[in-house]
C-alpha positions as CSV (number, residue, x, y, z in Angstrom):
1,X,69.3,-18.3,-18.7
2,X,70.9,-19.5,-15.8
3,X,73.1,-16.2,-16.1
4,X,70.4,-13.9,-15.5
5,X,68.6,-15.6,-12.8
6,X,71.9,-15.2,-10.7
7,X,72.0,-11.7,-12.0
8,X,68.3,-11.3,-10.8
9,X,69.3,-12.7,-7.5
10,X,72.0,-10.4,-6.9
11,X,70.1,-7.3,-7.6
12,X,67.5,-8.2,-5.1
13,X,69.9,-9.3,-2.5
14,X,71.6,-5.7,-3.3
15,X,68.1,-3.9,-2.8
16,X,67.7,-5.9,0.0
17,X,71.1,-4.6,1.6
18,X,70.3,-1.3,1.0
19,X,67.2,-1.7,1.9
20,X,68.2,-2.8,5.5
21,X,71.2,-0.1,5.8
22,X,69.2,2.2,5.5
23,X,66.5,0.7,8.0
24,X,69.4,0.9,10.4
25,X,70.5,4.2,9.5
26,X,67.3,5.6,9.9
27,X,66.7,3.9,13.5
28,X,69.8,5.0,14.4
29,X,69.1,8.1,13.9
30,X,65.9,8.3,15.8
31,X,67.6,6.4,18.7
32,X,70.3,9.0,18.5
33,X,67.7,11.6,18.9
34,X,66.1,9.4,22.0
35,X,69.6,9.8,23.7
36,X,70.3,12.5,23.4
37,X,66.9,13.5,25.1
38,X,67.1,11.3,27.8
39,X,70.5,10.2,28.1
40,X,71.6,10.3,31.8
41,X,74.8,12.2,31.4
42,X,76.3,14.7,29.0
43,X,78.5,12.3,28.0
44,X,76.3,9.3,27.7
45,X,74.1,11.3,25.6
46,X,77.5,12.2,23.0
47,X,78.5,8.5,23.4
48,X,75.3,6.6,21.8
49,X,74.1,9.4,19.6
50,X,78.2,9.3,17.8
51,X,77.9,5.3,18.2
52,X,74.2,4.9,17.3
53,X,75.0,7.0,13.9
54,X,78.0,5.6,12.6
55,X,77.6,1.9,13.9
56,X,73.8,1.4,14.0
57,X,74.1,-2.3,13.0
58,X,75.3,-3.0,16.8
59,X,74.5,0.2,18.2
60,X,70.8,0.4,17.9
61,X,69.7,-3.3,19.4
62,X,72.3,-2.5,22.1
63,X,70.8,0.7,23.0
64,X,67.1,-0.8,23.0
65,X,68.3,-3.6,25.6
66,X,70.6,-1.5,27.6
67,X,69.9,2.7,26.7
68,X,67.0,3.5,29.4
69,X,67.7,5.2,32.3
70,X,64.1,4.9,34.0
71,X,62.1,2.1,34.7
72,X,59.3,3.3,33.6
73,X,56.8,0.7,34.6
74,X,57.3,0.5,37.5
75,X,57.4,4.5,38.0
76,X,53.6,4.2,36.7
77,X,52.7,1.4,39.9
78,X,54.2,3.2,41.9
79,X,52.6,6.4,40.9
80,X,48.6,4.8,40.3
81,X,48.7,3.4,44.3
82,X,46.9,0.4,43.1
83,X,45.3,-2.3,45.5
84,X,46.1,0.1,48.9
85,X,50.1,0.0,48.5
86,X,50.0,3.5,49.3
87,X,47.5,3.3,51.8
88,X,49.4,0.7,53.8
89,X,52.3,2.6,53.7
90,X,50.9,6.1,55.0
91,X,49.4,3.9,58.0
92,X,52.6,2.0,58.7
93,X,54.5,5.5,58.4
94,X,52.0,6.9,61.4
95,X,52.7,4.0,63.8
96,X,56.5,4.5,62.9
97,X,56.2,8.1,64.2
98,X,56.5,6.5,67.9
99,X,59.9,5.5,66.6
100,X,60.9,8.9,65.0
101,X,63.8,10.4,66.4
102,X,63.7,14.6,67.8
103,X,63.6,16.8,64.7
104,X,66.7,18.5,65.6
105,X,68.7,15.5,65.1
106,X,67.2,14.7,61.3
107,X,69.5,17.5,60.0
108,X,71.8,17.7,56.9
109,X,73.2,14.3,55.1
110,X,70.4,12.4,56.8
111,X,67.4,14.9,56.1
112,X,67.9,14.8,52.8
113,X,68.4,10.7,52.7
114,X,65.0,10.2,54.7
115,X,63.3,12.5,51.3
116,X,65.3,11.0,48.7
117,X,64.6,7.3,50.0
118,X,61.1,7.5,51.5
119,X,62.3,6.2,54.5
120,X,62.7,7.6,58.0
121,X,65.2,7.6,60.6
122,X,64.3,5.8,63.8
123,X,65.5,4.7,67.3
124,X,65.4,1.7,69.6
125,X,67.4,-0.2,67.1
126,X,70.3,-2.6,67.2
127,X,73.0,-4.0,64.4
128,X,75.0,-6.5,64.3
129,X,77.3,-6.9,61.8
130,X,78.3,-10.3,60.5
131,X,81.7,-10.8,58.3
132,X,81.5,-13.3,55.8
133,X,79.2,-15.7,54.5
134,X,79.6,-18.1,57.0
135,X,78.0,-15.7,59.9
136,X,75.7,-14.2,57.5
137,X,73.7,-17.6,56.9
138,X,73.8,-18.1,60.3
139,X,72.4,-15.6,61.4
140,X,70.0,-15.6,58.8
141,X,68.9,-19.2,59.5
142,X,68.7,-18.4,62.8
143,X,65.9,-16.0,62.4
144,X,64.6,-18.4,59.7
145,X,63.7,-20.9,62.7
146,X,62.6,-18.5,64.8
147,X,60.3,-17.3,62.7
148,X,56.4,-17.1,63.8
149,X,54.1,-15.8,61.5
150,X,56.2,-14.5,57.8
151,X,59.5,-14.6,56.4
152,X,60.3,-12.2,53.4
153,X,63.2,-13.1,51.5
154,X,64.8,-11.6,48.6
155,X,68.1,-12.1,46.6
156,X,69.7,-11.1,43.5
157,X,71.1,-14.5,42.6
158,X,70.6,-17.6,44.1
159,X,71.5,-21.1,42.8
160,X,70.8,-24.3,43.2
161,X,73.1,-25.7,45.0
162,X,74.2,-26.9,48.3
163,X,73.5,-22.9,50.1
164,X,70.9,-22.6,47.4
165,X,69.4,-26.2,49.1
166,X,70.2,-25.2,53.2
167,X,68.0,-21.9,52.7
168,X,65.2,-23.8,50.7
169,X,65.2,-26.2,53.4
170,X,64.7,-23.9,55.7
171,X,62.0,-22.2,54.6
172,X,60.4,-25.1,53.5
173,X,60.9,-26.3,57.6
174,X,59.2,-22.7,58.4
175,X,56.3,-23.0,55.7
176,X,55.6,-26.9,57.2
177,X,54.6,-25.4,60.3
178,X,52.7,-22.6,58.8
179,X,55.2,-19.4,58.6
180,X,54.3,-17.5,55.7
181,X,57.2,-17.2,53.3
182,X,57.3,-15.3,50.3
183,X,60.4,-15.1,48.3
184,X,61.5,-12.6,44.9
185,X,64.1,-13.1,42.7
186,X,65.9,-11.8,40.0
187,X,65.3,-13.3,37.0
188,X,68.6,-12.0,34.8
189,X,70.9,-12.3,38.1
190,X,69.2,-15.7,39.0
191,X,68.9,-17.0,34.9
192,X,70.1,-20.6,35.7
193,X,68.0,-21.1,38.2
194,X,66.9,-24.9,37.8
195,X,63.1,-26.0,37.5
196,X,63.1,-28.5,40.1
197,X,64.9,-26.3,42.4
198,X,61.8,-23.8,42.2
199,X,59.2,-26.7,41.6
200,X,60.3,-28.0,45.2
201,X,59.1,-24.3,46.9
202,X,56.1,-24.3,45.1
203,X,55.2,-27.9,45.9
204,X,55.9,-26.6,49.9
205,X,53.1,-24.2,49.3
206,X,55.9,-21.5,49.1
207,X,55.4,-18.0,47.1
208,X,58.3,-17.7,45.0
209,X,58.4,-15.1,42.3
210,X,60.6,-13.5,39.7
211,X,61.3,-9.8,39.8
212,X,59.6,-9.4,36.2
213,X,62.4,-6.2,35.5
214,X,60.5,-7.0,31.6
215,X,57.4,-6.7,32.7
216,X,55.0,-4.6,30.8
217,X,55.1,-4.1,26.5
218,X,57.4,-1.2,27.1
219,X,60.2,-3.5,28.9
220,X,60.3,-5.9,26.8
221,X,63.9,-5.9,25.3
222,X,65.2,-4.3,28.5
223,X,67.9,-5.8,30.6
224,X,69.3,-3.5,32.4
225,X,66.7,-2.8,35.0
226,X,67.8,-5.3,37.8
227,X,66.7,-6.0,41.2
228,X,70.0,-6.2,43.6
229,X,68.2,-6.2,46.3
230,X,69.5,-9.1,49.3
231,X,66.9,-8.9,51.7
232,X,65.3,-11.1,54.3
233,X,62.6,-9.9,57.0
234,X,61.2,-12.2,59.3
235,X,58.0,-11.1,61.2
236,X,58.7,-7.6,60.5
237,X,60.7,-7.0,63.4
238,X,64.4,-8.5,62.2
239,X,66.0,-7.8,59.0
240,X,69.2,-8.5,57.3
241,X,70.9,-6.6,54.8
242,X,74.3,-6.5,52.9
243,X,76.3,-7.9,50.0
244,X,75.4,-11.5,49.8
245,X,73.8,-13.7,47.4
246,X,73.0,-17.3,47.5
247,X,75.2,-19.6,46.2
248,X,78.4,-21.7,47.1
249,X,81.2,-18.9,46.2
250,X,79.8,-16.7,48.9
251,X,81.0,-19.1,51.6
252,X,84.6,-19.0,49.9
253,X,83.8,-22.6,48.7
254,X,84.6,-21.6,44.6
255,X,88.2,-23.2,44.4
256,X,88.6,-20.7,41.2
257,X,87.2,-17.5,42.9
258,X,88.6,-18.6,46.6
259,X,87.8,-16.8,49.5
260,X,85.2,-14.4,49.2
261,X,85.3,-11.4,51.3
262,X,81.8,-9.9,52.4
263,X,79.5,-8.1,54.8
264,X,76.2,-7.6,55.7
265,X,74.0,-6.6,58.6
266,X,71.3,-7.9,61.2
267,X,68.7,-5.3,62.0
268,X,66.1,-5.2,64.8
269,X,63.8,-3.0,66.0
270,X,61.5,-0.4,63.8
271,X,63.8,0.1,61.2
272,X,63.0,-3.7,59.5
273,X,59.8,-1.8,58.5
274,X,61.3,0.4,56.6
275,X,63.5,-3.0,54.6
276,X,59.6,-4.5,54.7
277,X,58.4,-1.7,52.9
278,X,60.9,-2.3,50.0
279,X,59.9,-5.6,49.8
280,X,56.1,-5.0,49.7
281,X,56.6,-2.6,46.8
282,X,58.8,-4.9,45.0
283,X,56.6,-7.7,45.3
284,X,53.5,-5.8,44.2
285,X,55.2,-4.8,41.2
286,X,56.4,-8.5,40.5
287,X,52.5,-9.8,41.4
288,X,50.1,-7.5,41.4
289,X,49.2,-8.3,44.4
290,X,50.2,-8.2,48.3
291,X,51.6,-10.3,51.2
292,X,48.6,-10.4,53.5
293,X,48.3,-10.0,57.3
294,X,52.1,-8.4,57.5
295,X,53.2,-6.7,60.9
296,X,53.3,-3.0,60.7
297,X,53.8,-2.0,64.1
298,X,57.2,-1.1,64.8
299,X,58.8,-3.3,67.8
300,X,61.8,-1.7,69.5
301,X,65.0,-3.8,70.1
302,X,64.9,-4.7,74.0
303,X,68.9,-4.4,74.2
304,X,70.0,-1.5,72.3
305,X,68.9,2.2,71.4
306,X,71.0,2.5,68.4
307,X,69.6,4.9,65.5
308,X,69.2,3.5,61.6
309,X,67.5,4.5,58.6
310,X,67.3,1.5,55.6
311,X,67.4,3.3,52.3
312,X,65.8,1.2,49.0
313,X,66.9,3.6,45.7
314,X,66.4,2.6,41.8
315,X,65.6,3.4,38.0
316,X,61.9,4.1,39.6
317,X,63.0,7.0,41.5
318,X,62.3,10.7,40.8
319,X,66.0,11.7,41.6
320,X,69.5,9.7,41.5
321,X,69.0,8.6,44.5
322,X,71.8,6.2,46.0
323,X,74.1,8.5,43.9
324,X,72.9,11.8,45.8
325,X,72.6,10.2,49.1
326,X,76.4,9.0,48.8
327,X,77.2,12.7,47.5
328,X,75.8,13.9,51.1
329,X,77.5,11.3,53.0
330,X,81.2,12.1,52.0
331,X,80.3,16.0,52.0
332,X,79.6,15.4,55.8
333,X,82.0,13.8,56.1
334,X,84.9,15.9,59.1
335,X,87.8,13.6,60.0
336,X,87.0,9.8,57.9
337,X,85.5,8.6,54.8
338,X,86.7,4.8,53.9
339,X,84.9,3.3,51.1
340,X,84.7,-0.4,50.2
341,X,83.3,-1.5,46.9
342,X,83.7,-4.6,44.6
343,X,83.5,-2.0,41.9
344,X,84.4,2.1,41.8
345,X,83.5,3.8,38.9
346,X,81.6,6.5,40.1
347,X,80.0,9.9,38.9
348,X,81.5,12.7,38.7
349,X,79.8,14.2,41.7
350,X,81.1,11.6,43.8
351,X,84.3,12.0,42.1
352,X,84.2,15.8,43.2
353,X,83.1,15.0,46.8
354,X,86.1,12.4,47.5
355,X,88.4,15.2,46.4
356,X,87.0,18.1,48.3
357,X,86.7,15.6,51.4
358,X,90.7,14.8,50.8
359,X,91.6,18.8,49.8
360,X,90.1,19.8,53.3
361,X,92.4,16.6,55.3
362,X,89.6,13.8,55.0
363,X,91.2,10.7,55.9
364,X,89.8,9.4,52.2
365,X,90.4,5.4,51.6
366,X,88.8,3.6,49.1
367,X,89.1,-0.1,49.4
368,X,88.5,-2.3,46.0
369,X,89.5,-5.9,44.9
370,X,93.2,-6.3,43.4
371,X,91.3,-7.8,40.9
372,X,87.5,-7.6,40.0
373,X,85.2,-10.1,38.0
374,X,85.2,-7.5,34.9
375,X,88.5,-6.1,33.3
376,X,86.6,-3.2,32.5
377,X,86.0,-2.3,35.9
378,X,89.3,-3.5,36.9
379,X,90.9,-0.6,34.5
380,X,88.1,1.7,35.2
381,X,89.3,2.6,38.7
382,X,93.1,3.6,37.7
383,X,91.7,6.0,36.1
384,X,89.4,7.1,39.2
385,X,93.2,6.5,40.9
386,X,94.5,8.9,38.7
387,X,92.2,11.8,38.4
388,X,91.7,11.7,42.5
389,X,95.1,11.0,43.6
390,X,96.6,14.6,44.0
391,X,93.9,15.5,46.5
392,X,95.6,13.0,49.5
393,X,92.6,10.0,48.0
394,X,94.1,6.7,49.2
395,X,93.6,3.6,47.2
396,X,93.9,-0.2,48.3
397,X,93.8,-3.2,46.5
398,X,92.7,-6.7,48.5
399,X,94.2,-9.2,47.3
400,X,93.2,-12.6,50.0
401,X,90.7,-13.3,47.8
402,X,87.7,-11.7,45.8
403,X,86.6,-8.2,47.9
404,X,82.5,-8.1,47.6
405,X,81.4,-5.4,50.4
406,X,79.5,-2.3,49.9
407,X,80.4,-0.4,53.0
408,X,80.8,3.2,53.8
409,X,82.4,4.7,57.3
410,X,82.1,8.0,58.3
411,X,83.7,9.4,60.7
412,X,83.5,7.9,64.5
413,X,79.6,7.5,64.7
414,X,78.1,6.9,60.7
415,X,78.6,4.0,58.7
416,X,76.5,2.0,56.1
417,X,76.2,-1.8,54.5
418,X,74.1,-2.4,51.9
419,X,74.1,-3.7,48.4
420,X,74.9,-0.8,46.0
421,X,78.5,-1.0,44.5
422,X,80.1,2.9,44.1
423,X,79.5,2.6,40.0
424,X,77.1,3.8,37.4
425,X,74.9,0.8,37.4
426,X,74.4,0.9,41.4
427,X,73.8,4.4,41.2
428,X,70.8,4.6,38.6
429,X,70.1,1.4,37.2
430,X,69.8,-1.3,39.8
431,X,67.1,-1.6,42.4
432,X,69.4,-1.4,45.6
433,X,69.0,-1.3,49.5
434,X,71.5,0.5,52.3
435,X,71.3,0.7,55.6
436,X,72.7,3.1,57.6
437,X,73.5,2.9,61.6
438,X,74.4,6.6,63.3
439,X,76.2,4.8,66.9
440,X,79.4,4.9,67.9
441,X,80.1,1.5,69.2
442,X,78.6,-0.1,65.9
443,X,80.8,2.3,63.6
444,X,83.9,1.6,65.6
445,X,83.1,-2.2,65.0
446,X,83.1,-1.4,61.2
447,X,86.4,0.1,61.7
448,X,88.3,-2.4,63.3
449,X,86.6,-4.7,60.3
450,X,87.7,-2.7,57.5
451,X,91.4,-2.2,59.4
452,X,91.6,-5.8,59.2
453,X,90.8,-5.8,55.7
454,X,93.4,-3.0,54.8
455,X,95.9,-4.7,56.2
456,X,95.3,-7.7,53.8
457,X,95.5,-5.4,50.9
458,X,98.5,-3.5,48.8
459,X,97.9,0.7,48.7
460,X,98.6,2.4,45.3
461,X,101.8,4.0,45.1
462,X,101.3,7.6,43.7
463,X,103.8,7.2,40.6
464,X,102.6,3.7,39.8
465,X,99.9,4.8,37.3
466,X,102.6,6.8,35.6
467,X,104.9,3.9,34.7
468,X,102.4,2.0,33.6
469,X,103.2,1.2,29.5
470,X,101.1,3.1,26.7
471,X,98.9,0.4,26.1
472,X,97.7,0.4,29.3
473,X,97.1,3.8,29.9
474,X,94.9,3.5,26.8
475,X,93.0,0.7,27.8
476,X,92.4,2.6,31.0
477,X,90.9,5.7,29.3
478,X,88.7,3.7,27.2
479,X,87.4,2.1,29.6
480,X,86.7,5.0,32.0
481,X,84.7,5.7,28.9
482,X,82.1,3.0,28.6
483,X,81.1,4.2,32.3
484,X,78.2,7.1,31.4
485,X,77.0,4.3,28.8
486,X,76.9,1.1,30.8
């Protein structure tokens, strides 16, 4: 008796094997059929359909969290104009017209940025750029207490703890004697946020809100939408962009990480606007609603005249936009491009660019760290080292500390900081923000900054790939694989 109950419970845990392989084989299948028609690359598209076939057990809940390349929610807001959004924006676009530089000078690379990011290029600006995280919280807390009606912050992580608690105090300082502050997050970069630490903002009277990159039943399992975004506005006249978050180990205080090498930018005059606008639209997704009574008349800098142009891309876009507008930049690009990026594993357009910029004598540099927070990416760019290195493409490796800029120079007069990394997921999957200054004097700043940093870092040595063992040169290739994917 006992003998055929255990022979009974092996046949239906057989059936129910089968049953469940061929579940998976048939959703991989169908999700092999999705990639394939909306994959972003060629070889994205070969990469999950082979995978989503022959491994479907991992394959398919992977591809369902991490396979769409649109976000398409958020396409939707954008596209039904709800609550005015659009309206607002046309009228705020009308009084920036007073800012709008001559036609004649909106030509080329930057014509085609102002289209592809919504965003035009204006004068009567300044920039200042601030090294480090030290002079980037300054500043930033600076304009913080000298706020008078709103500030609008937003950051891709931020932490509780002792950064985490000078910028809540802060703010909480500005709400007490009643600035307006409204604050977005991202919930995946920011998941160990603390309760108390947002229970203390809301108890201030202080608007502080996730992202919500899973909003809507479609976005459910998704986590690869995220909001990168570091942005703070302060009475829509001063902004500040660039690469930090908030937390301890962008001050260089993370004993295992140790000094922590970053940039961003303070911008003033009409241009914060334009990083306004990104914010409104980001919080509207995130609340459904909008930050009342904002200042959309543009207010030039008294001190400088220096033209800028802040460009928001993301998943939500109708093009590839950071990836495009980067394309454009190094094609411009006459005598200098020098790139710096925590992490390089760009497209193959880009790839292109760099080497037609080094083939016709482009001074070509690309800065990255000695050694990034992913080994992936860390192999990843030896083989970008490797495939670019015959056209004159230089390569340095920083190694006083962790390297965490996102900064472009072109030339004598061009140069950008933002927040989108050279790589795959900065290019079409993140929600990211650059701004872009055309002066002389501010792009001959960033070059004595990013001399500084070369000189702290080691350059690639043309044979060096070449003696590296077979193991490694494997590990490299595969990894320069997962980049369409990931």
């Amino acid at each position: 008796m006992n003998a055929k109950k255990t022979t009974r419970k092996g046949l239906r845990k057989t059936k129910m094997i089968v049953v469940l392989f061929v579940v998976f084989e048939i959703l991989g299948i169908m999700s092999a059929v999705h990639a394939v028609m909306t994959a972003r690359t060629p070889q994205g598209s070969i990469a999950w359909a082979v995978s989503l076939v022959t491994f479907p057990y991992v394959s398919v809940p992977a591809y369902w969290v991490l396979g769409r390349n649109k976000f398409h929610g958020y396409v939707l807001a954008r596209r039904k104009e709800i609550d005015g959004l659009a309206q607002v924006f046309r009228e705020a676009n009308a009084l920036l017209d007073s800012a709008l530089i001559d036609e004649r000078e909106r030509r080329g690379a930057i014509k085609a940025a102002e289209t592809l990011a919504r965003s035009p290029l204006t004068d009567g600006n300044r920039a200042d750029l601030l090294i480090d995280g030290q002079a980037t919280f300054d500043s930033i807390f600076q304009g913080i207490d000298a706020a008078e009606k709103y500030v609008l912050v937003q950051f891709y992580i931020v932490r509780d703890d002792d950064l985490g608690r000078q910028l809540q105090d802060k703010l909480i300082e500005a709400a007490s004697r009643g600035v307006r502050v409204f604050f977005l997050f991202d919930e995946i970069g920011s998941v160990g946020l603390s309760a108390a630490y947002r229970r203390r903002f809301e108890d201030a009277g202080i608007a502080l809100r996730p992202f919500h990159s899973r909003k809507g039943s479609g976005n459910r399992f998704q986590l690869n939408f995220r909001n990168h975004r570091k942005t703070v506005v302060v009475d829509g006249k001063v902004a500040w962009i660039g690469g930090h978050n908030v937390g301890d180990e962008y001050l260089g205080k993370d004993v295992a990480i140790g000094n922590w090498r970053d940039t961003h930018v303070r911008l003033q005059g009409p241009v914060a606007i334009s990083a306004q606008f990104a914010f409104v639209e980001d919080w509207r997704w995130a609340t459904d609603s909008m930050p009342d009574d904002l200042a959309w008349t543009p207010t030039r800098a008294p001190e400088d005249d220096m033209l800028a142009i802040v460009m928001p891309t993301g998943p939500a876009d109708e093009m590839e936009t950071a990836s495009l507008i980067f394309t454009g930049v190094i094609n411009a690009a006459q005598h200098r491009v020098w790139i710096a990026s925590p992490y390089f594993v760009p497209d193959d357009a880009v790839v292109q660019a760099l080497q037609l910029a080094g083939l016709r004598g482009v001074d070509v540099r690309i800065l990255i760290p000695e050694k990034a927070d992913s080994m992936l990416v860390t192999l990843a760019a030896y083989a970008f080292f490797d495939q670019i290195k015959a056209a004159g493409v230089k390569f340095y490796r920083y190694n006083d500390g962790f390297l965490h800029q996102k900064v472009v120079l072109v030339d004598d007069s061009f140069a950008t900081v933002g927040t989108a990394n050279f790589d795959n997921r900065s290019f079409r999957l993140n929600f990211e923000i650059t701004a872009a200054i055309a002066n002389p004097d501010f792009a001959a700043e960033v070059s004595s900054m990013l001399e500084a940093d070369f000189a702290k870092a080691r350059l690639m040595k043309i044979g060096e790939y070449d003696k590296k063992p077979f193991w490694f040169k494997l590990a490299v290739r595969t990894a320069r694989l997962t980049a369409p994917v990931l």
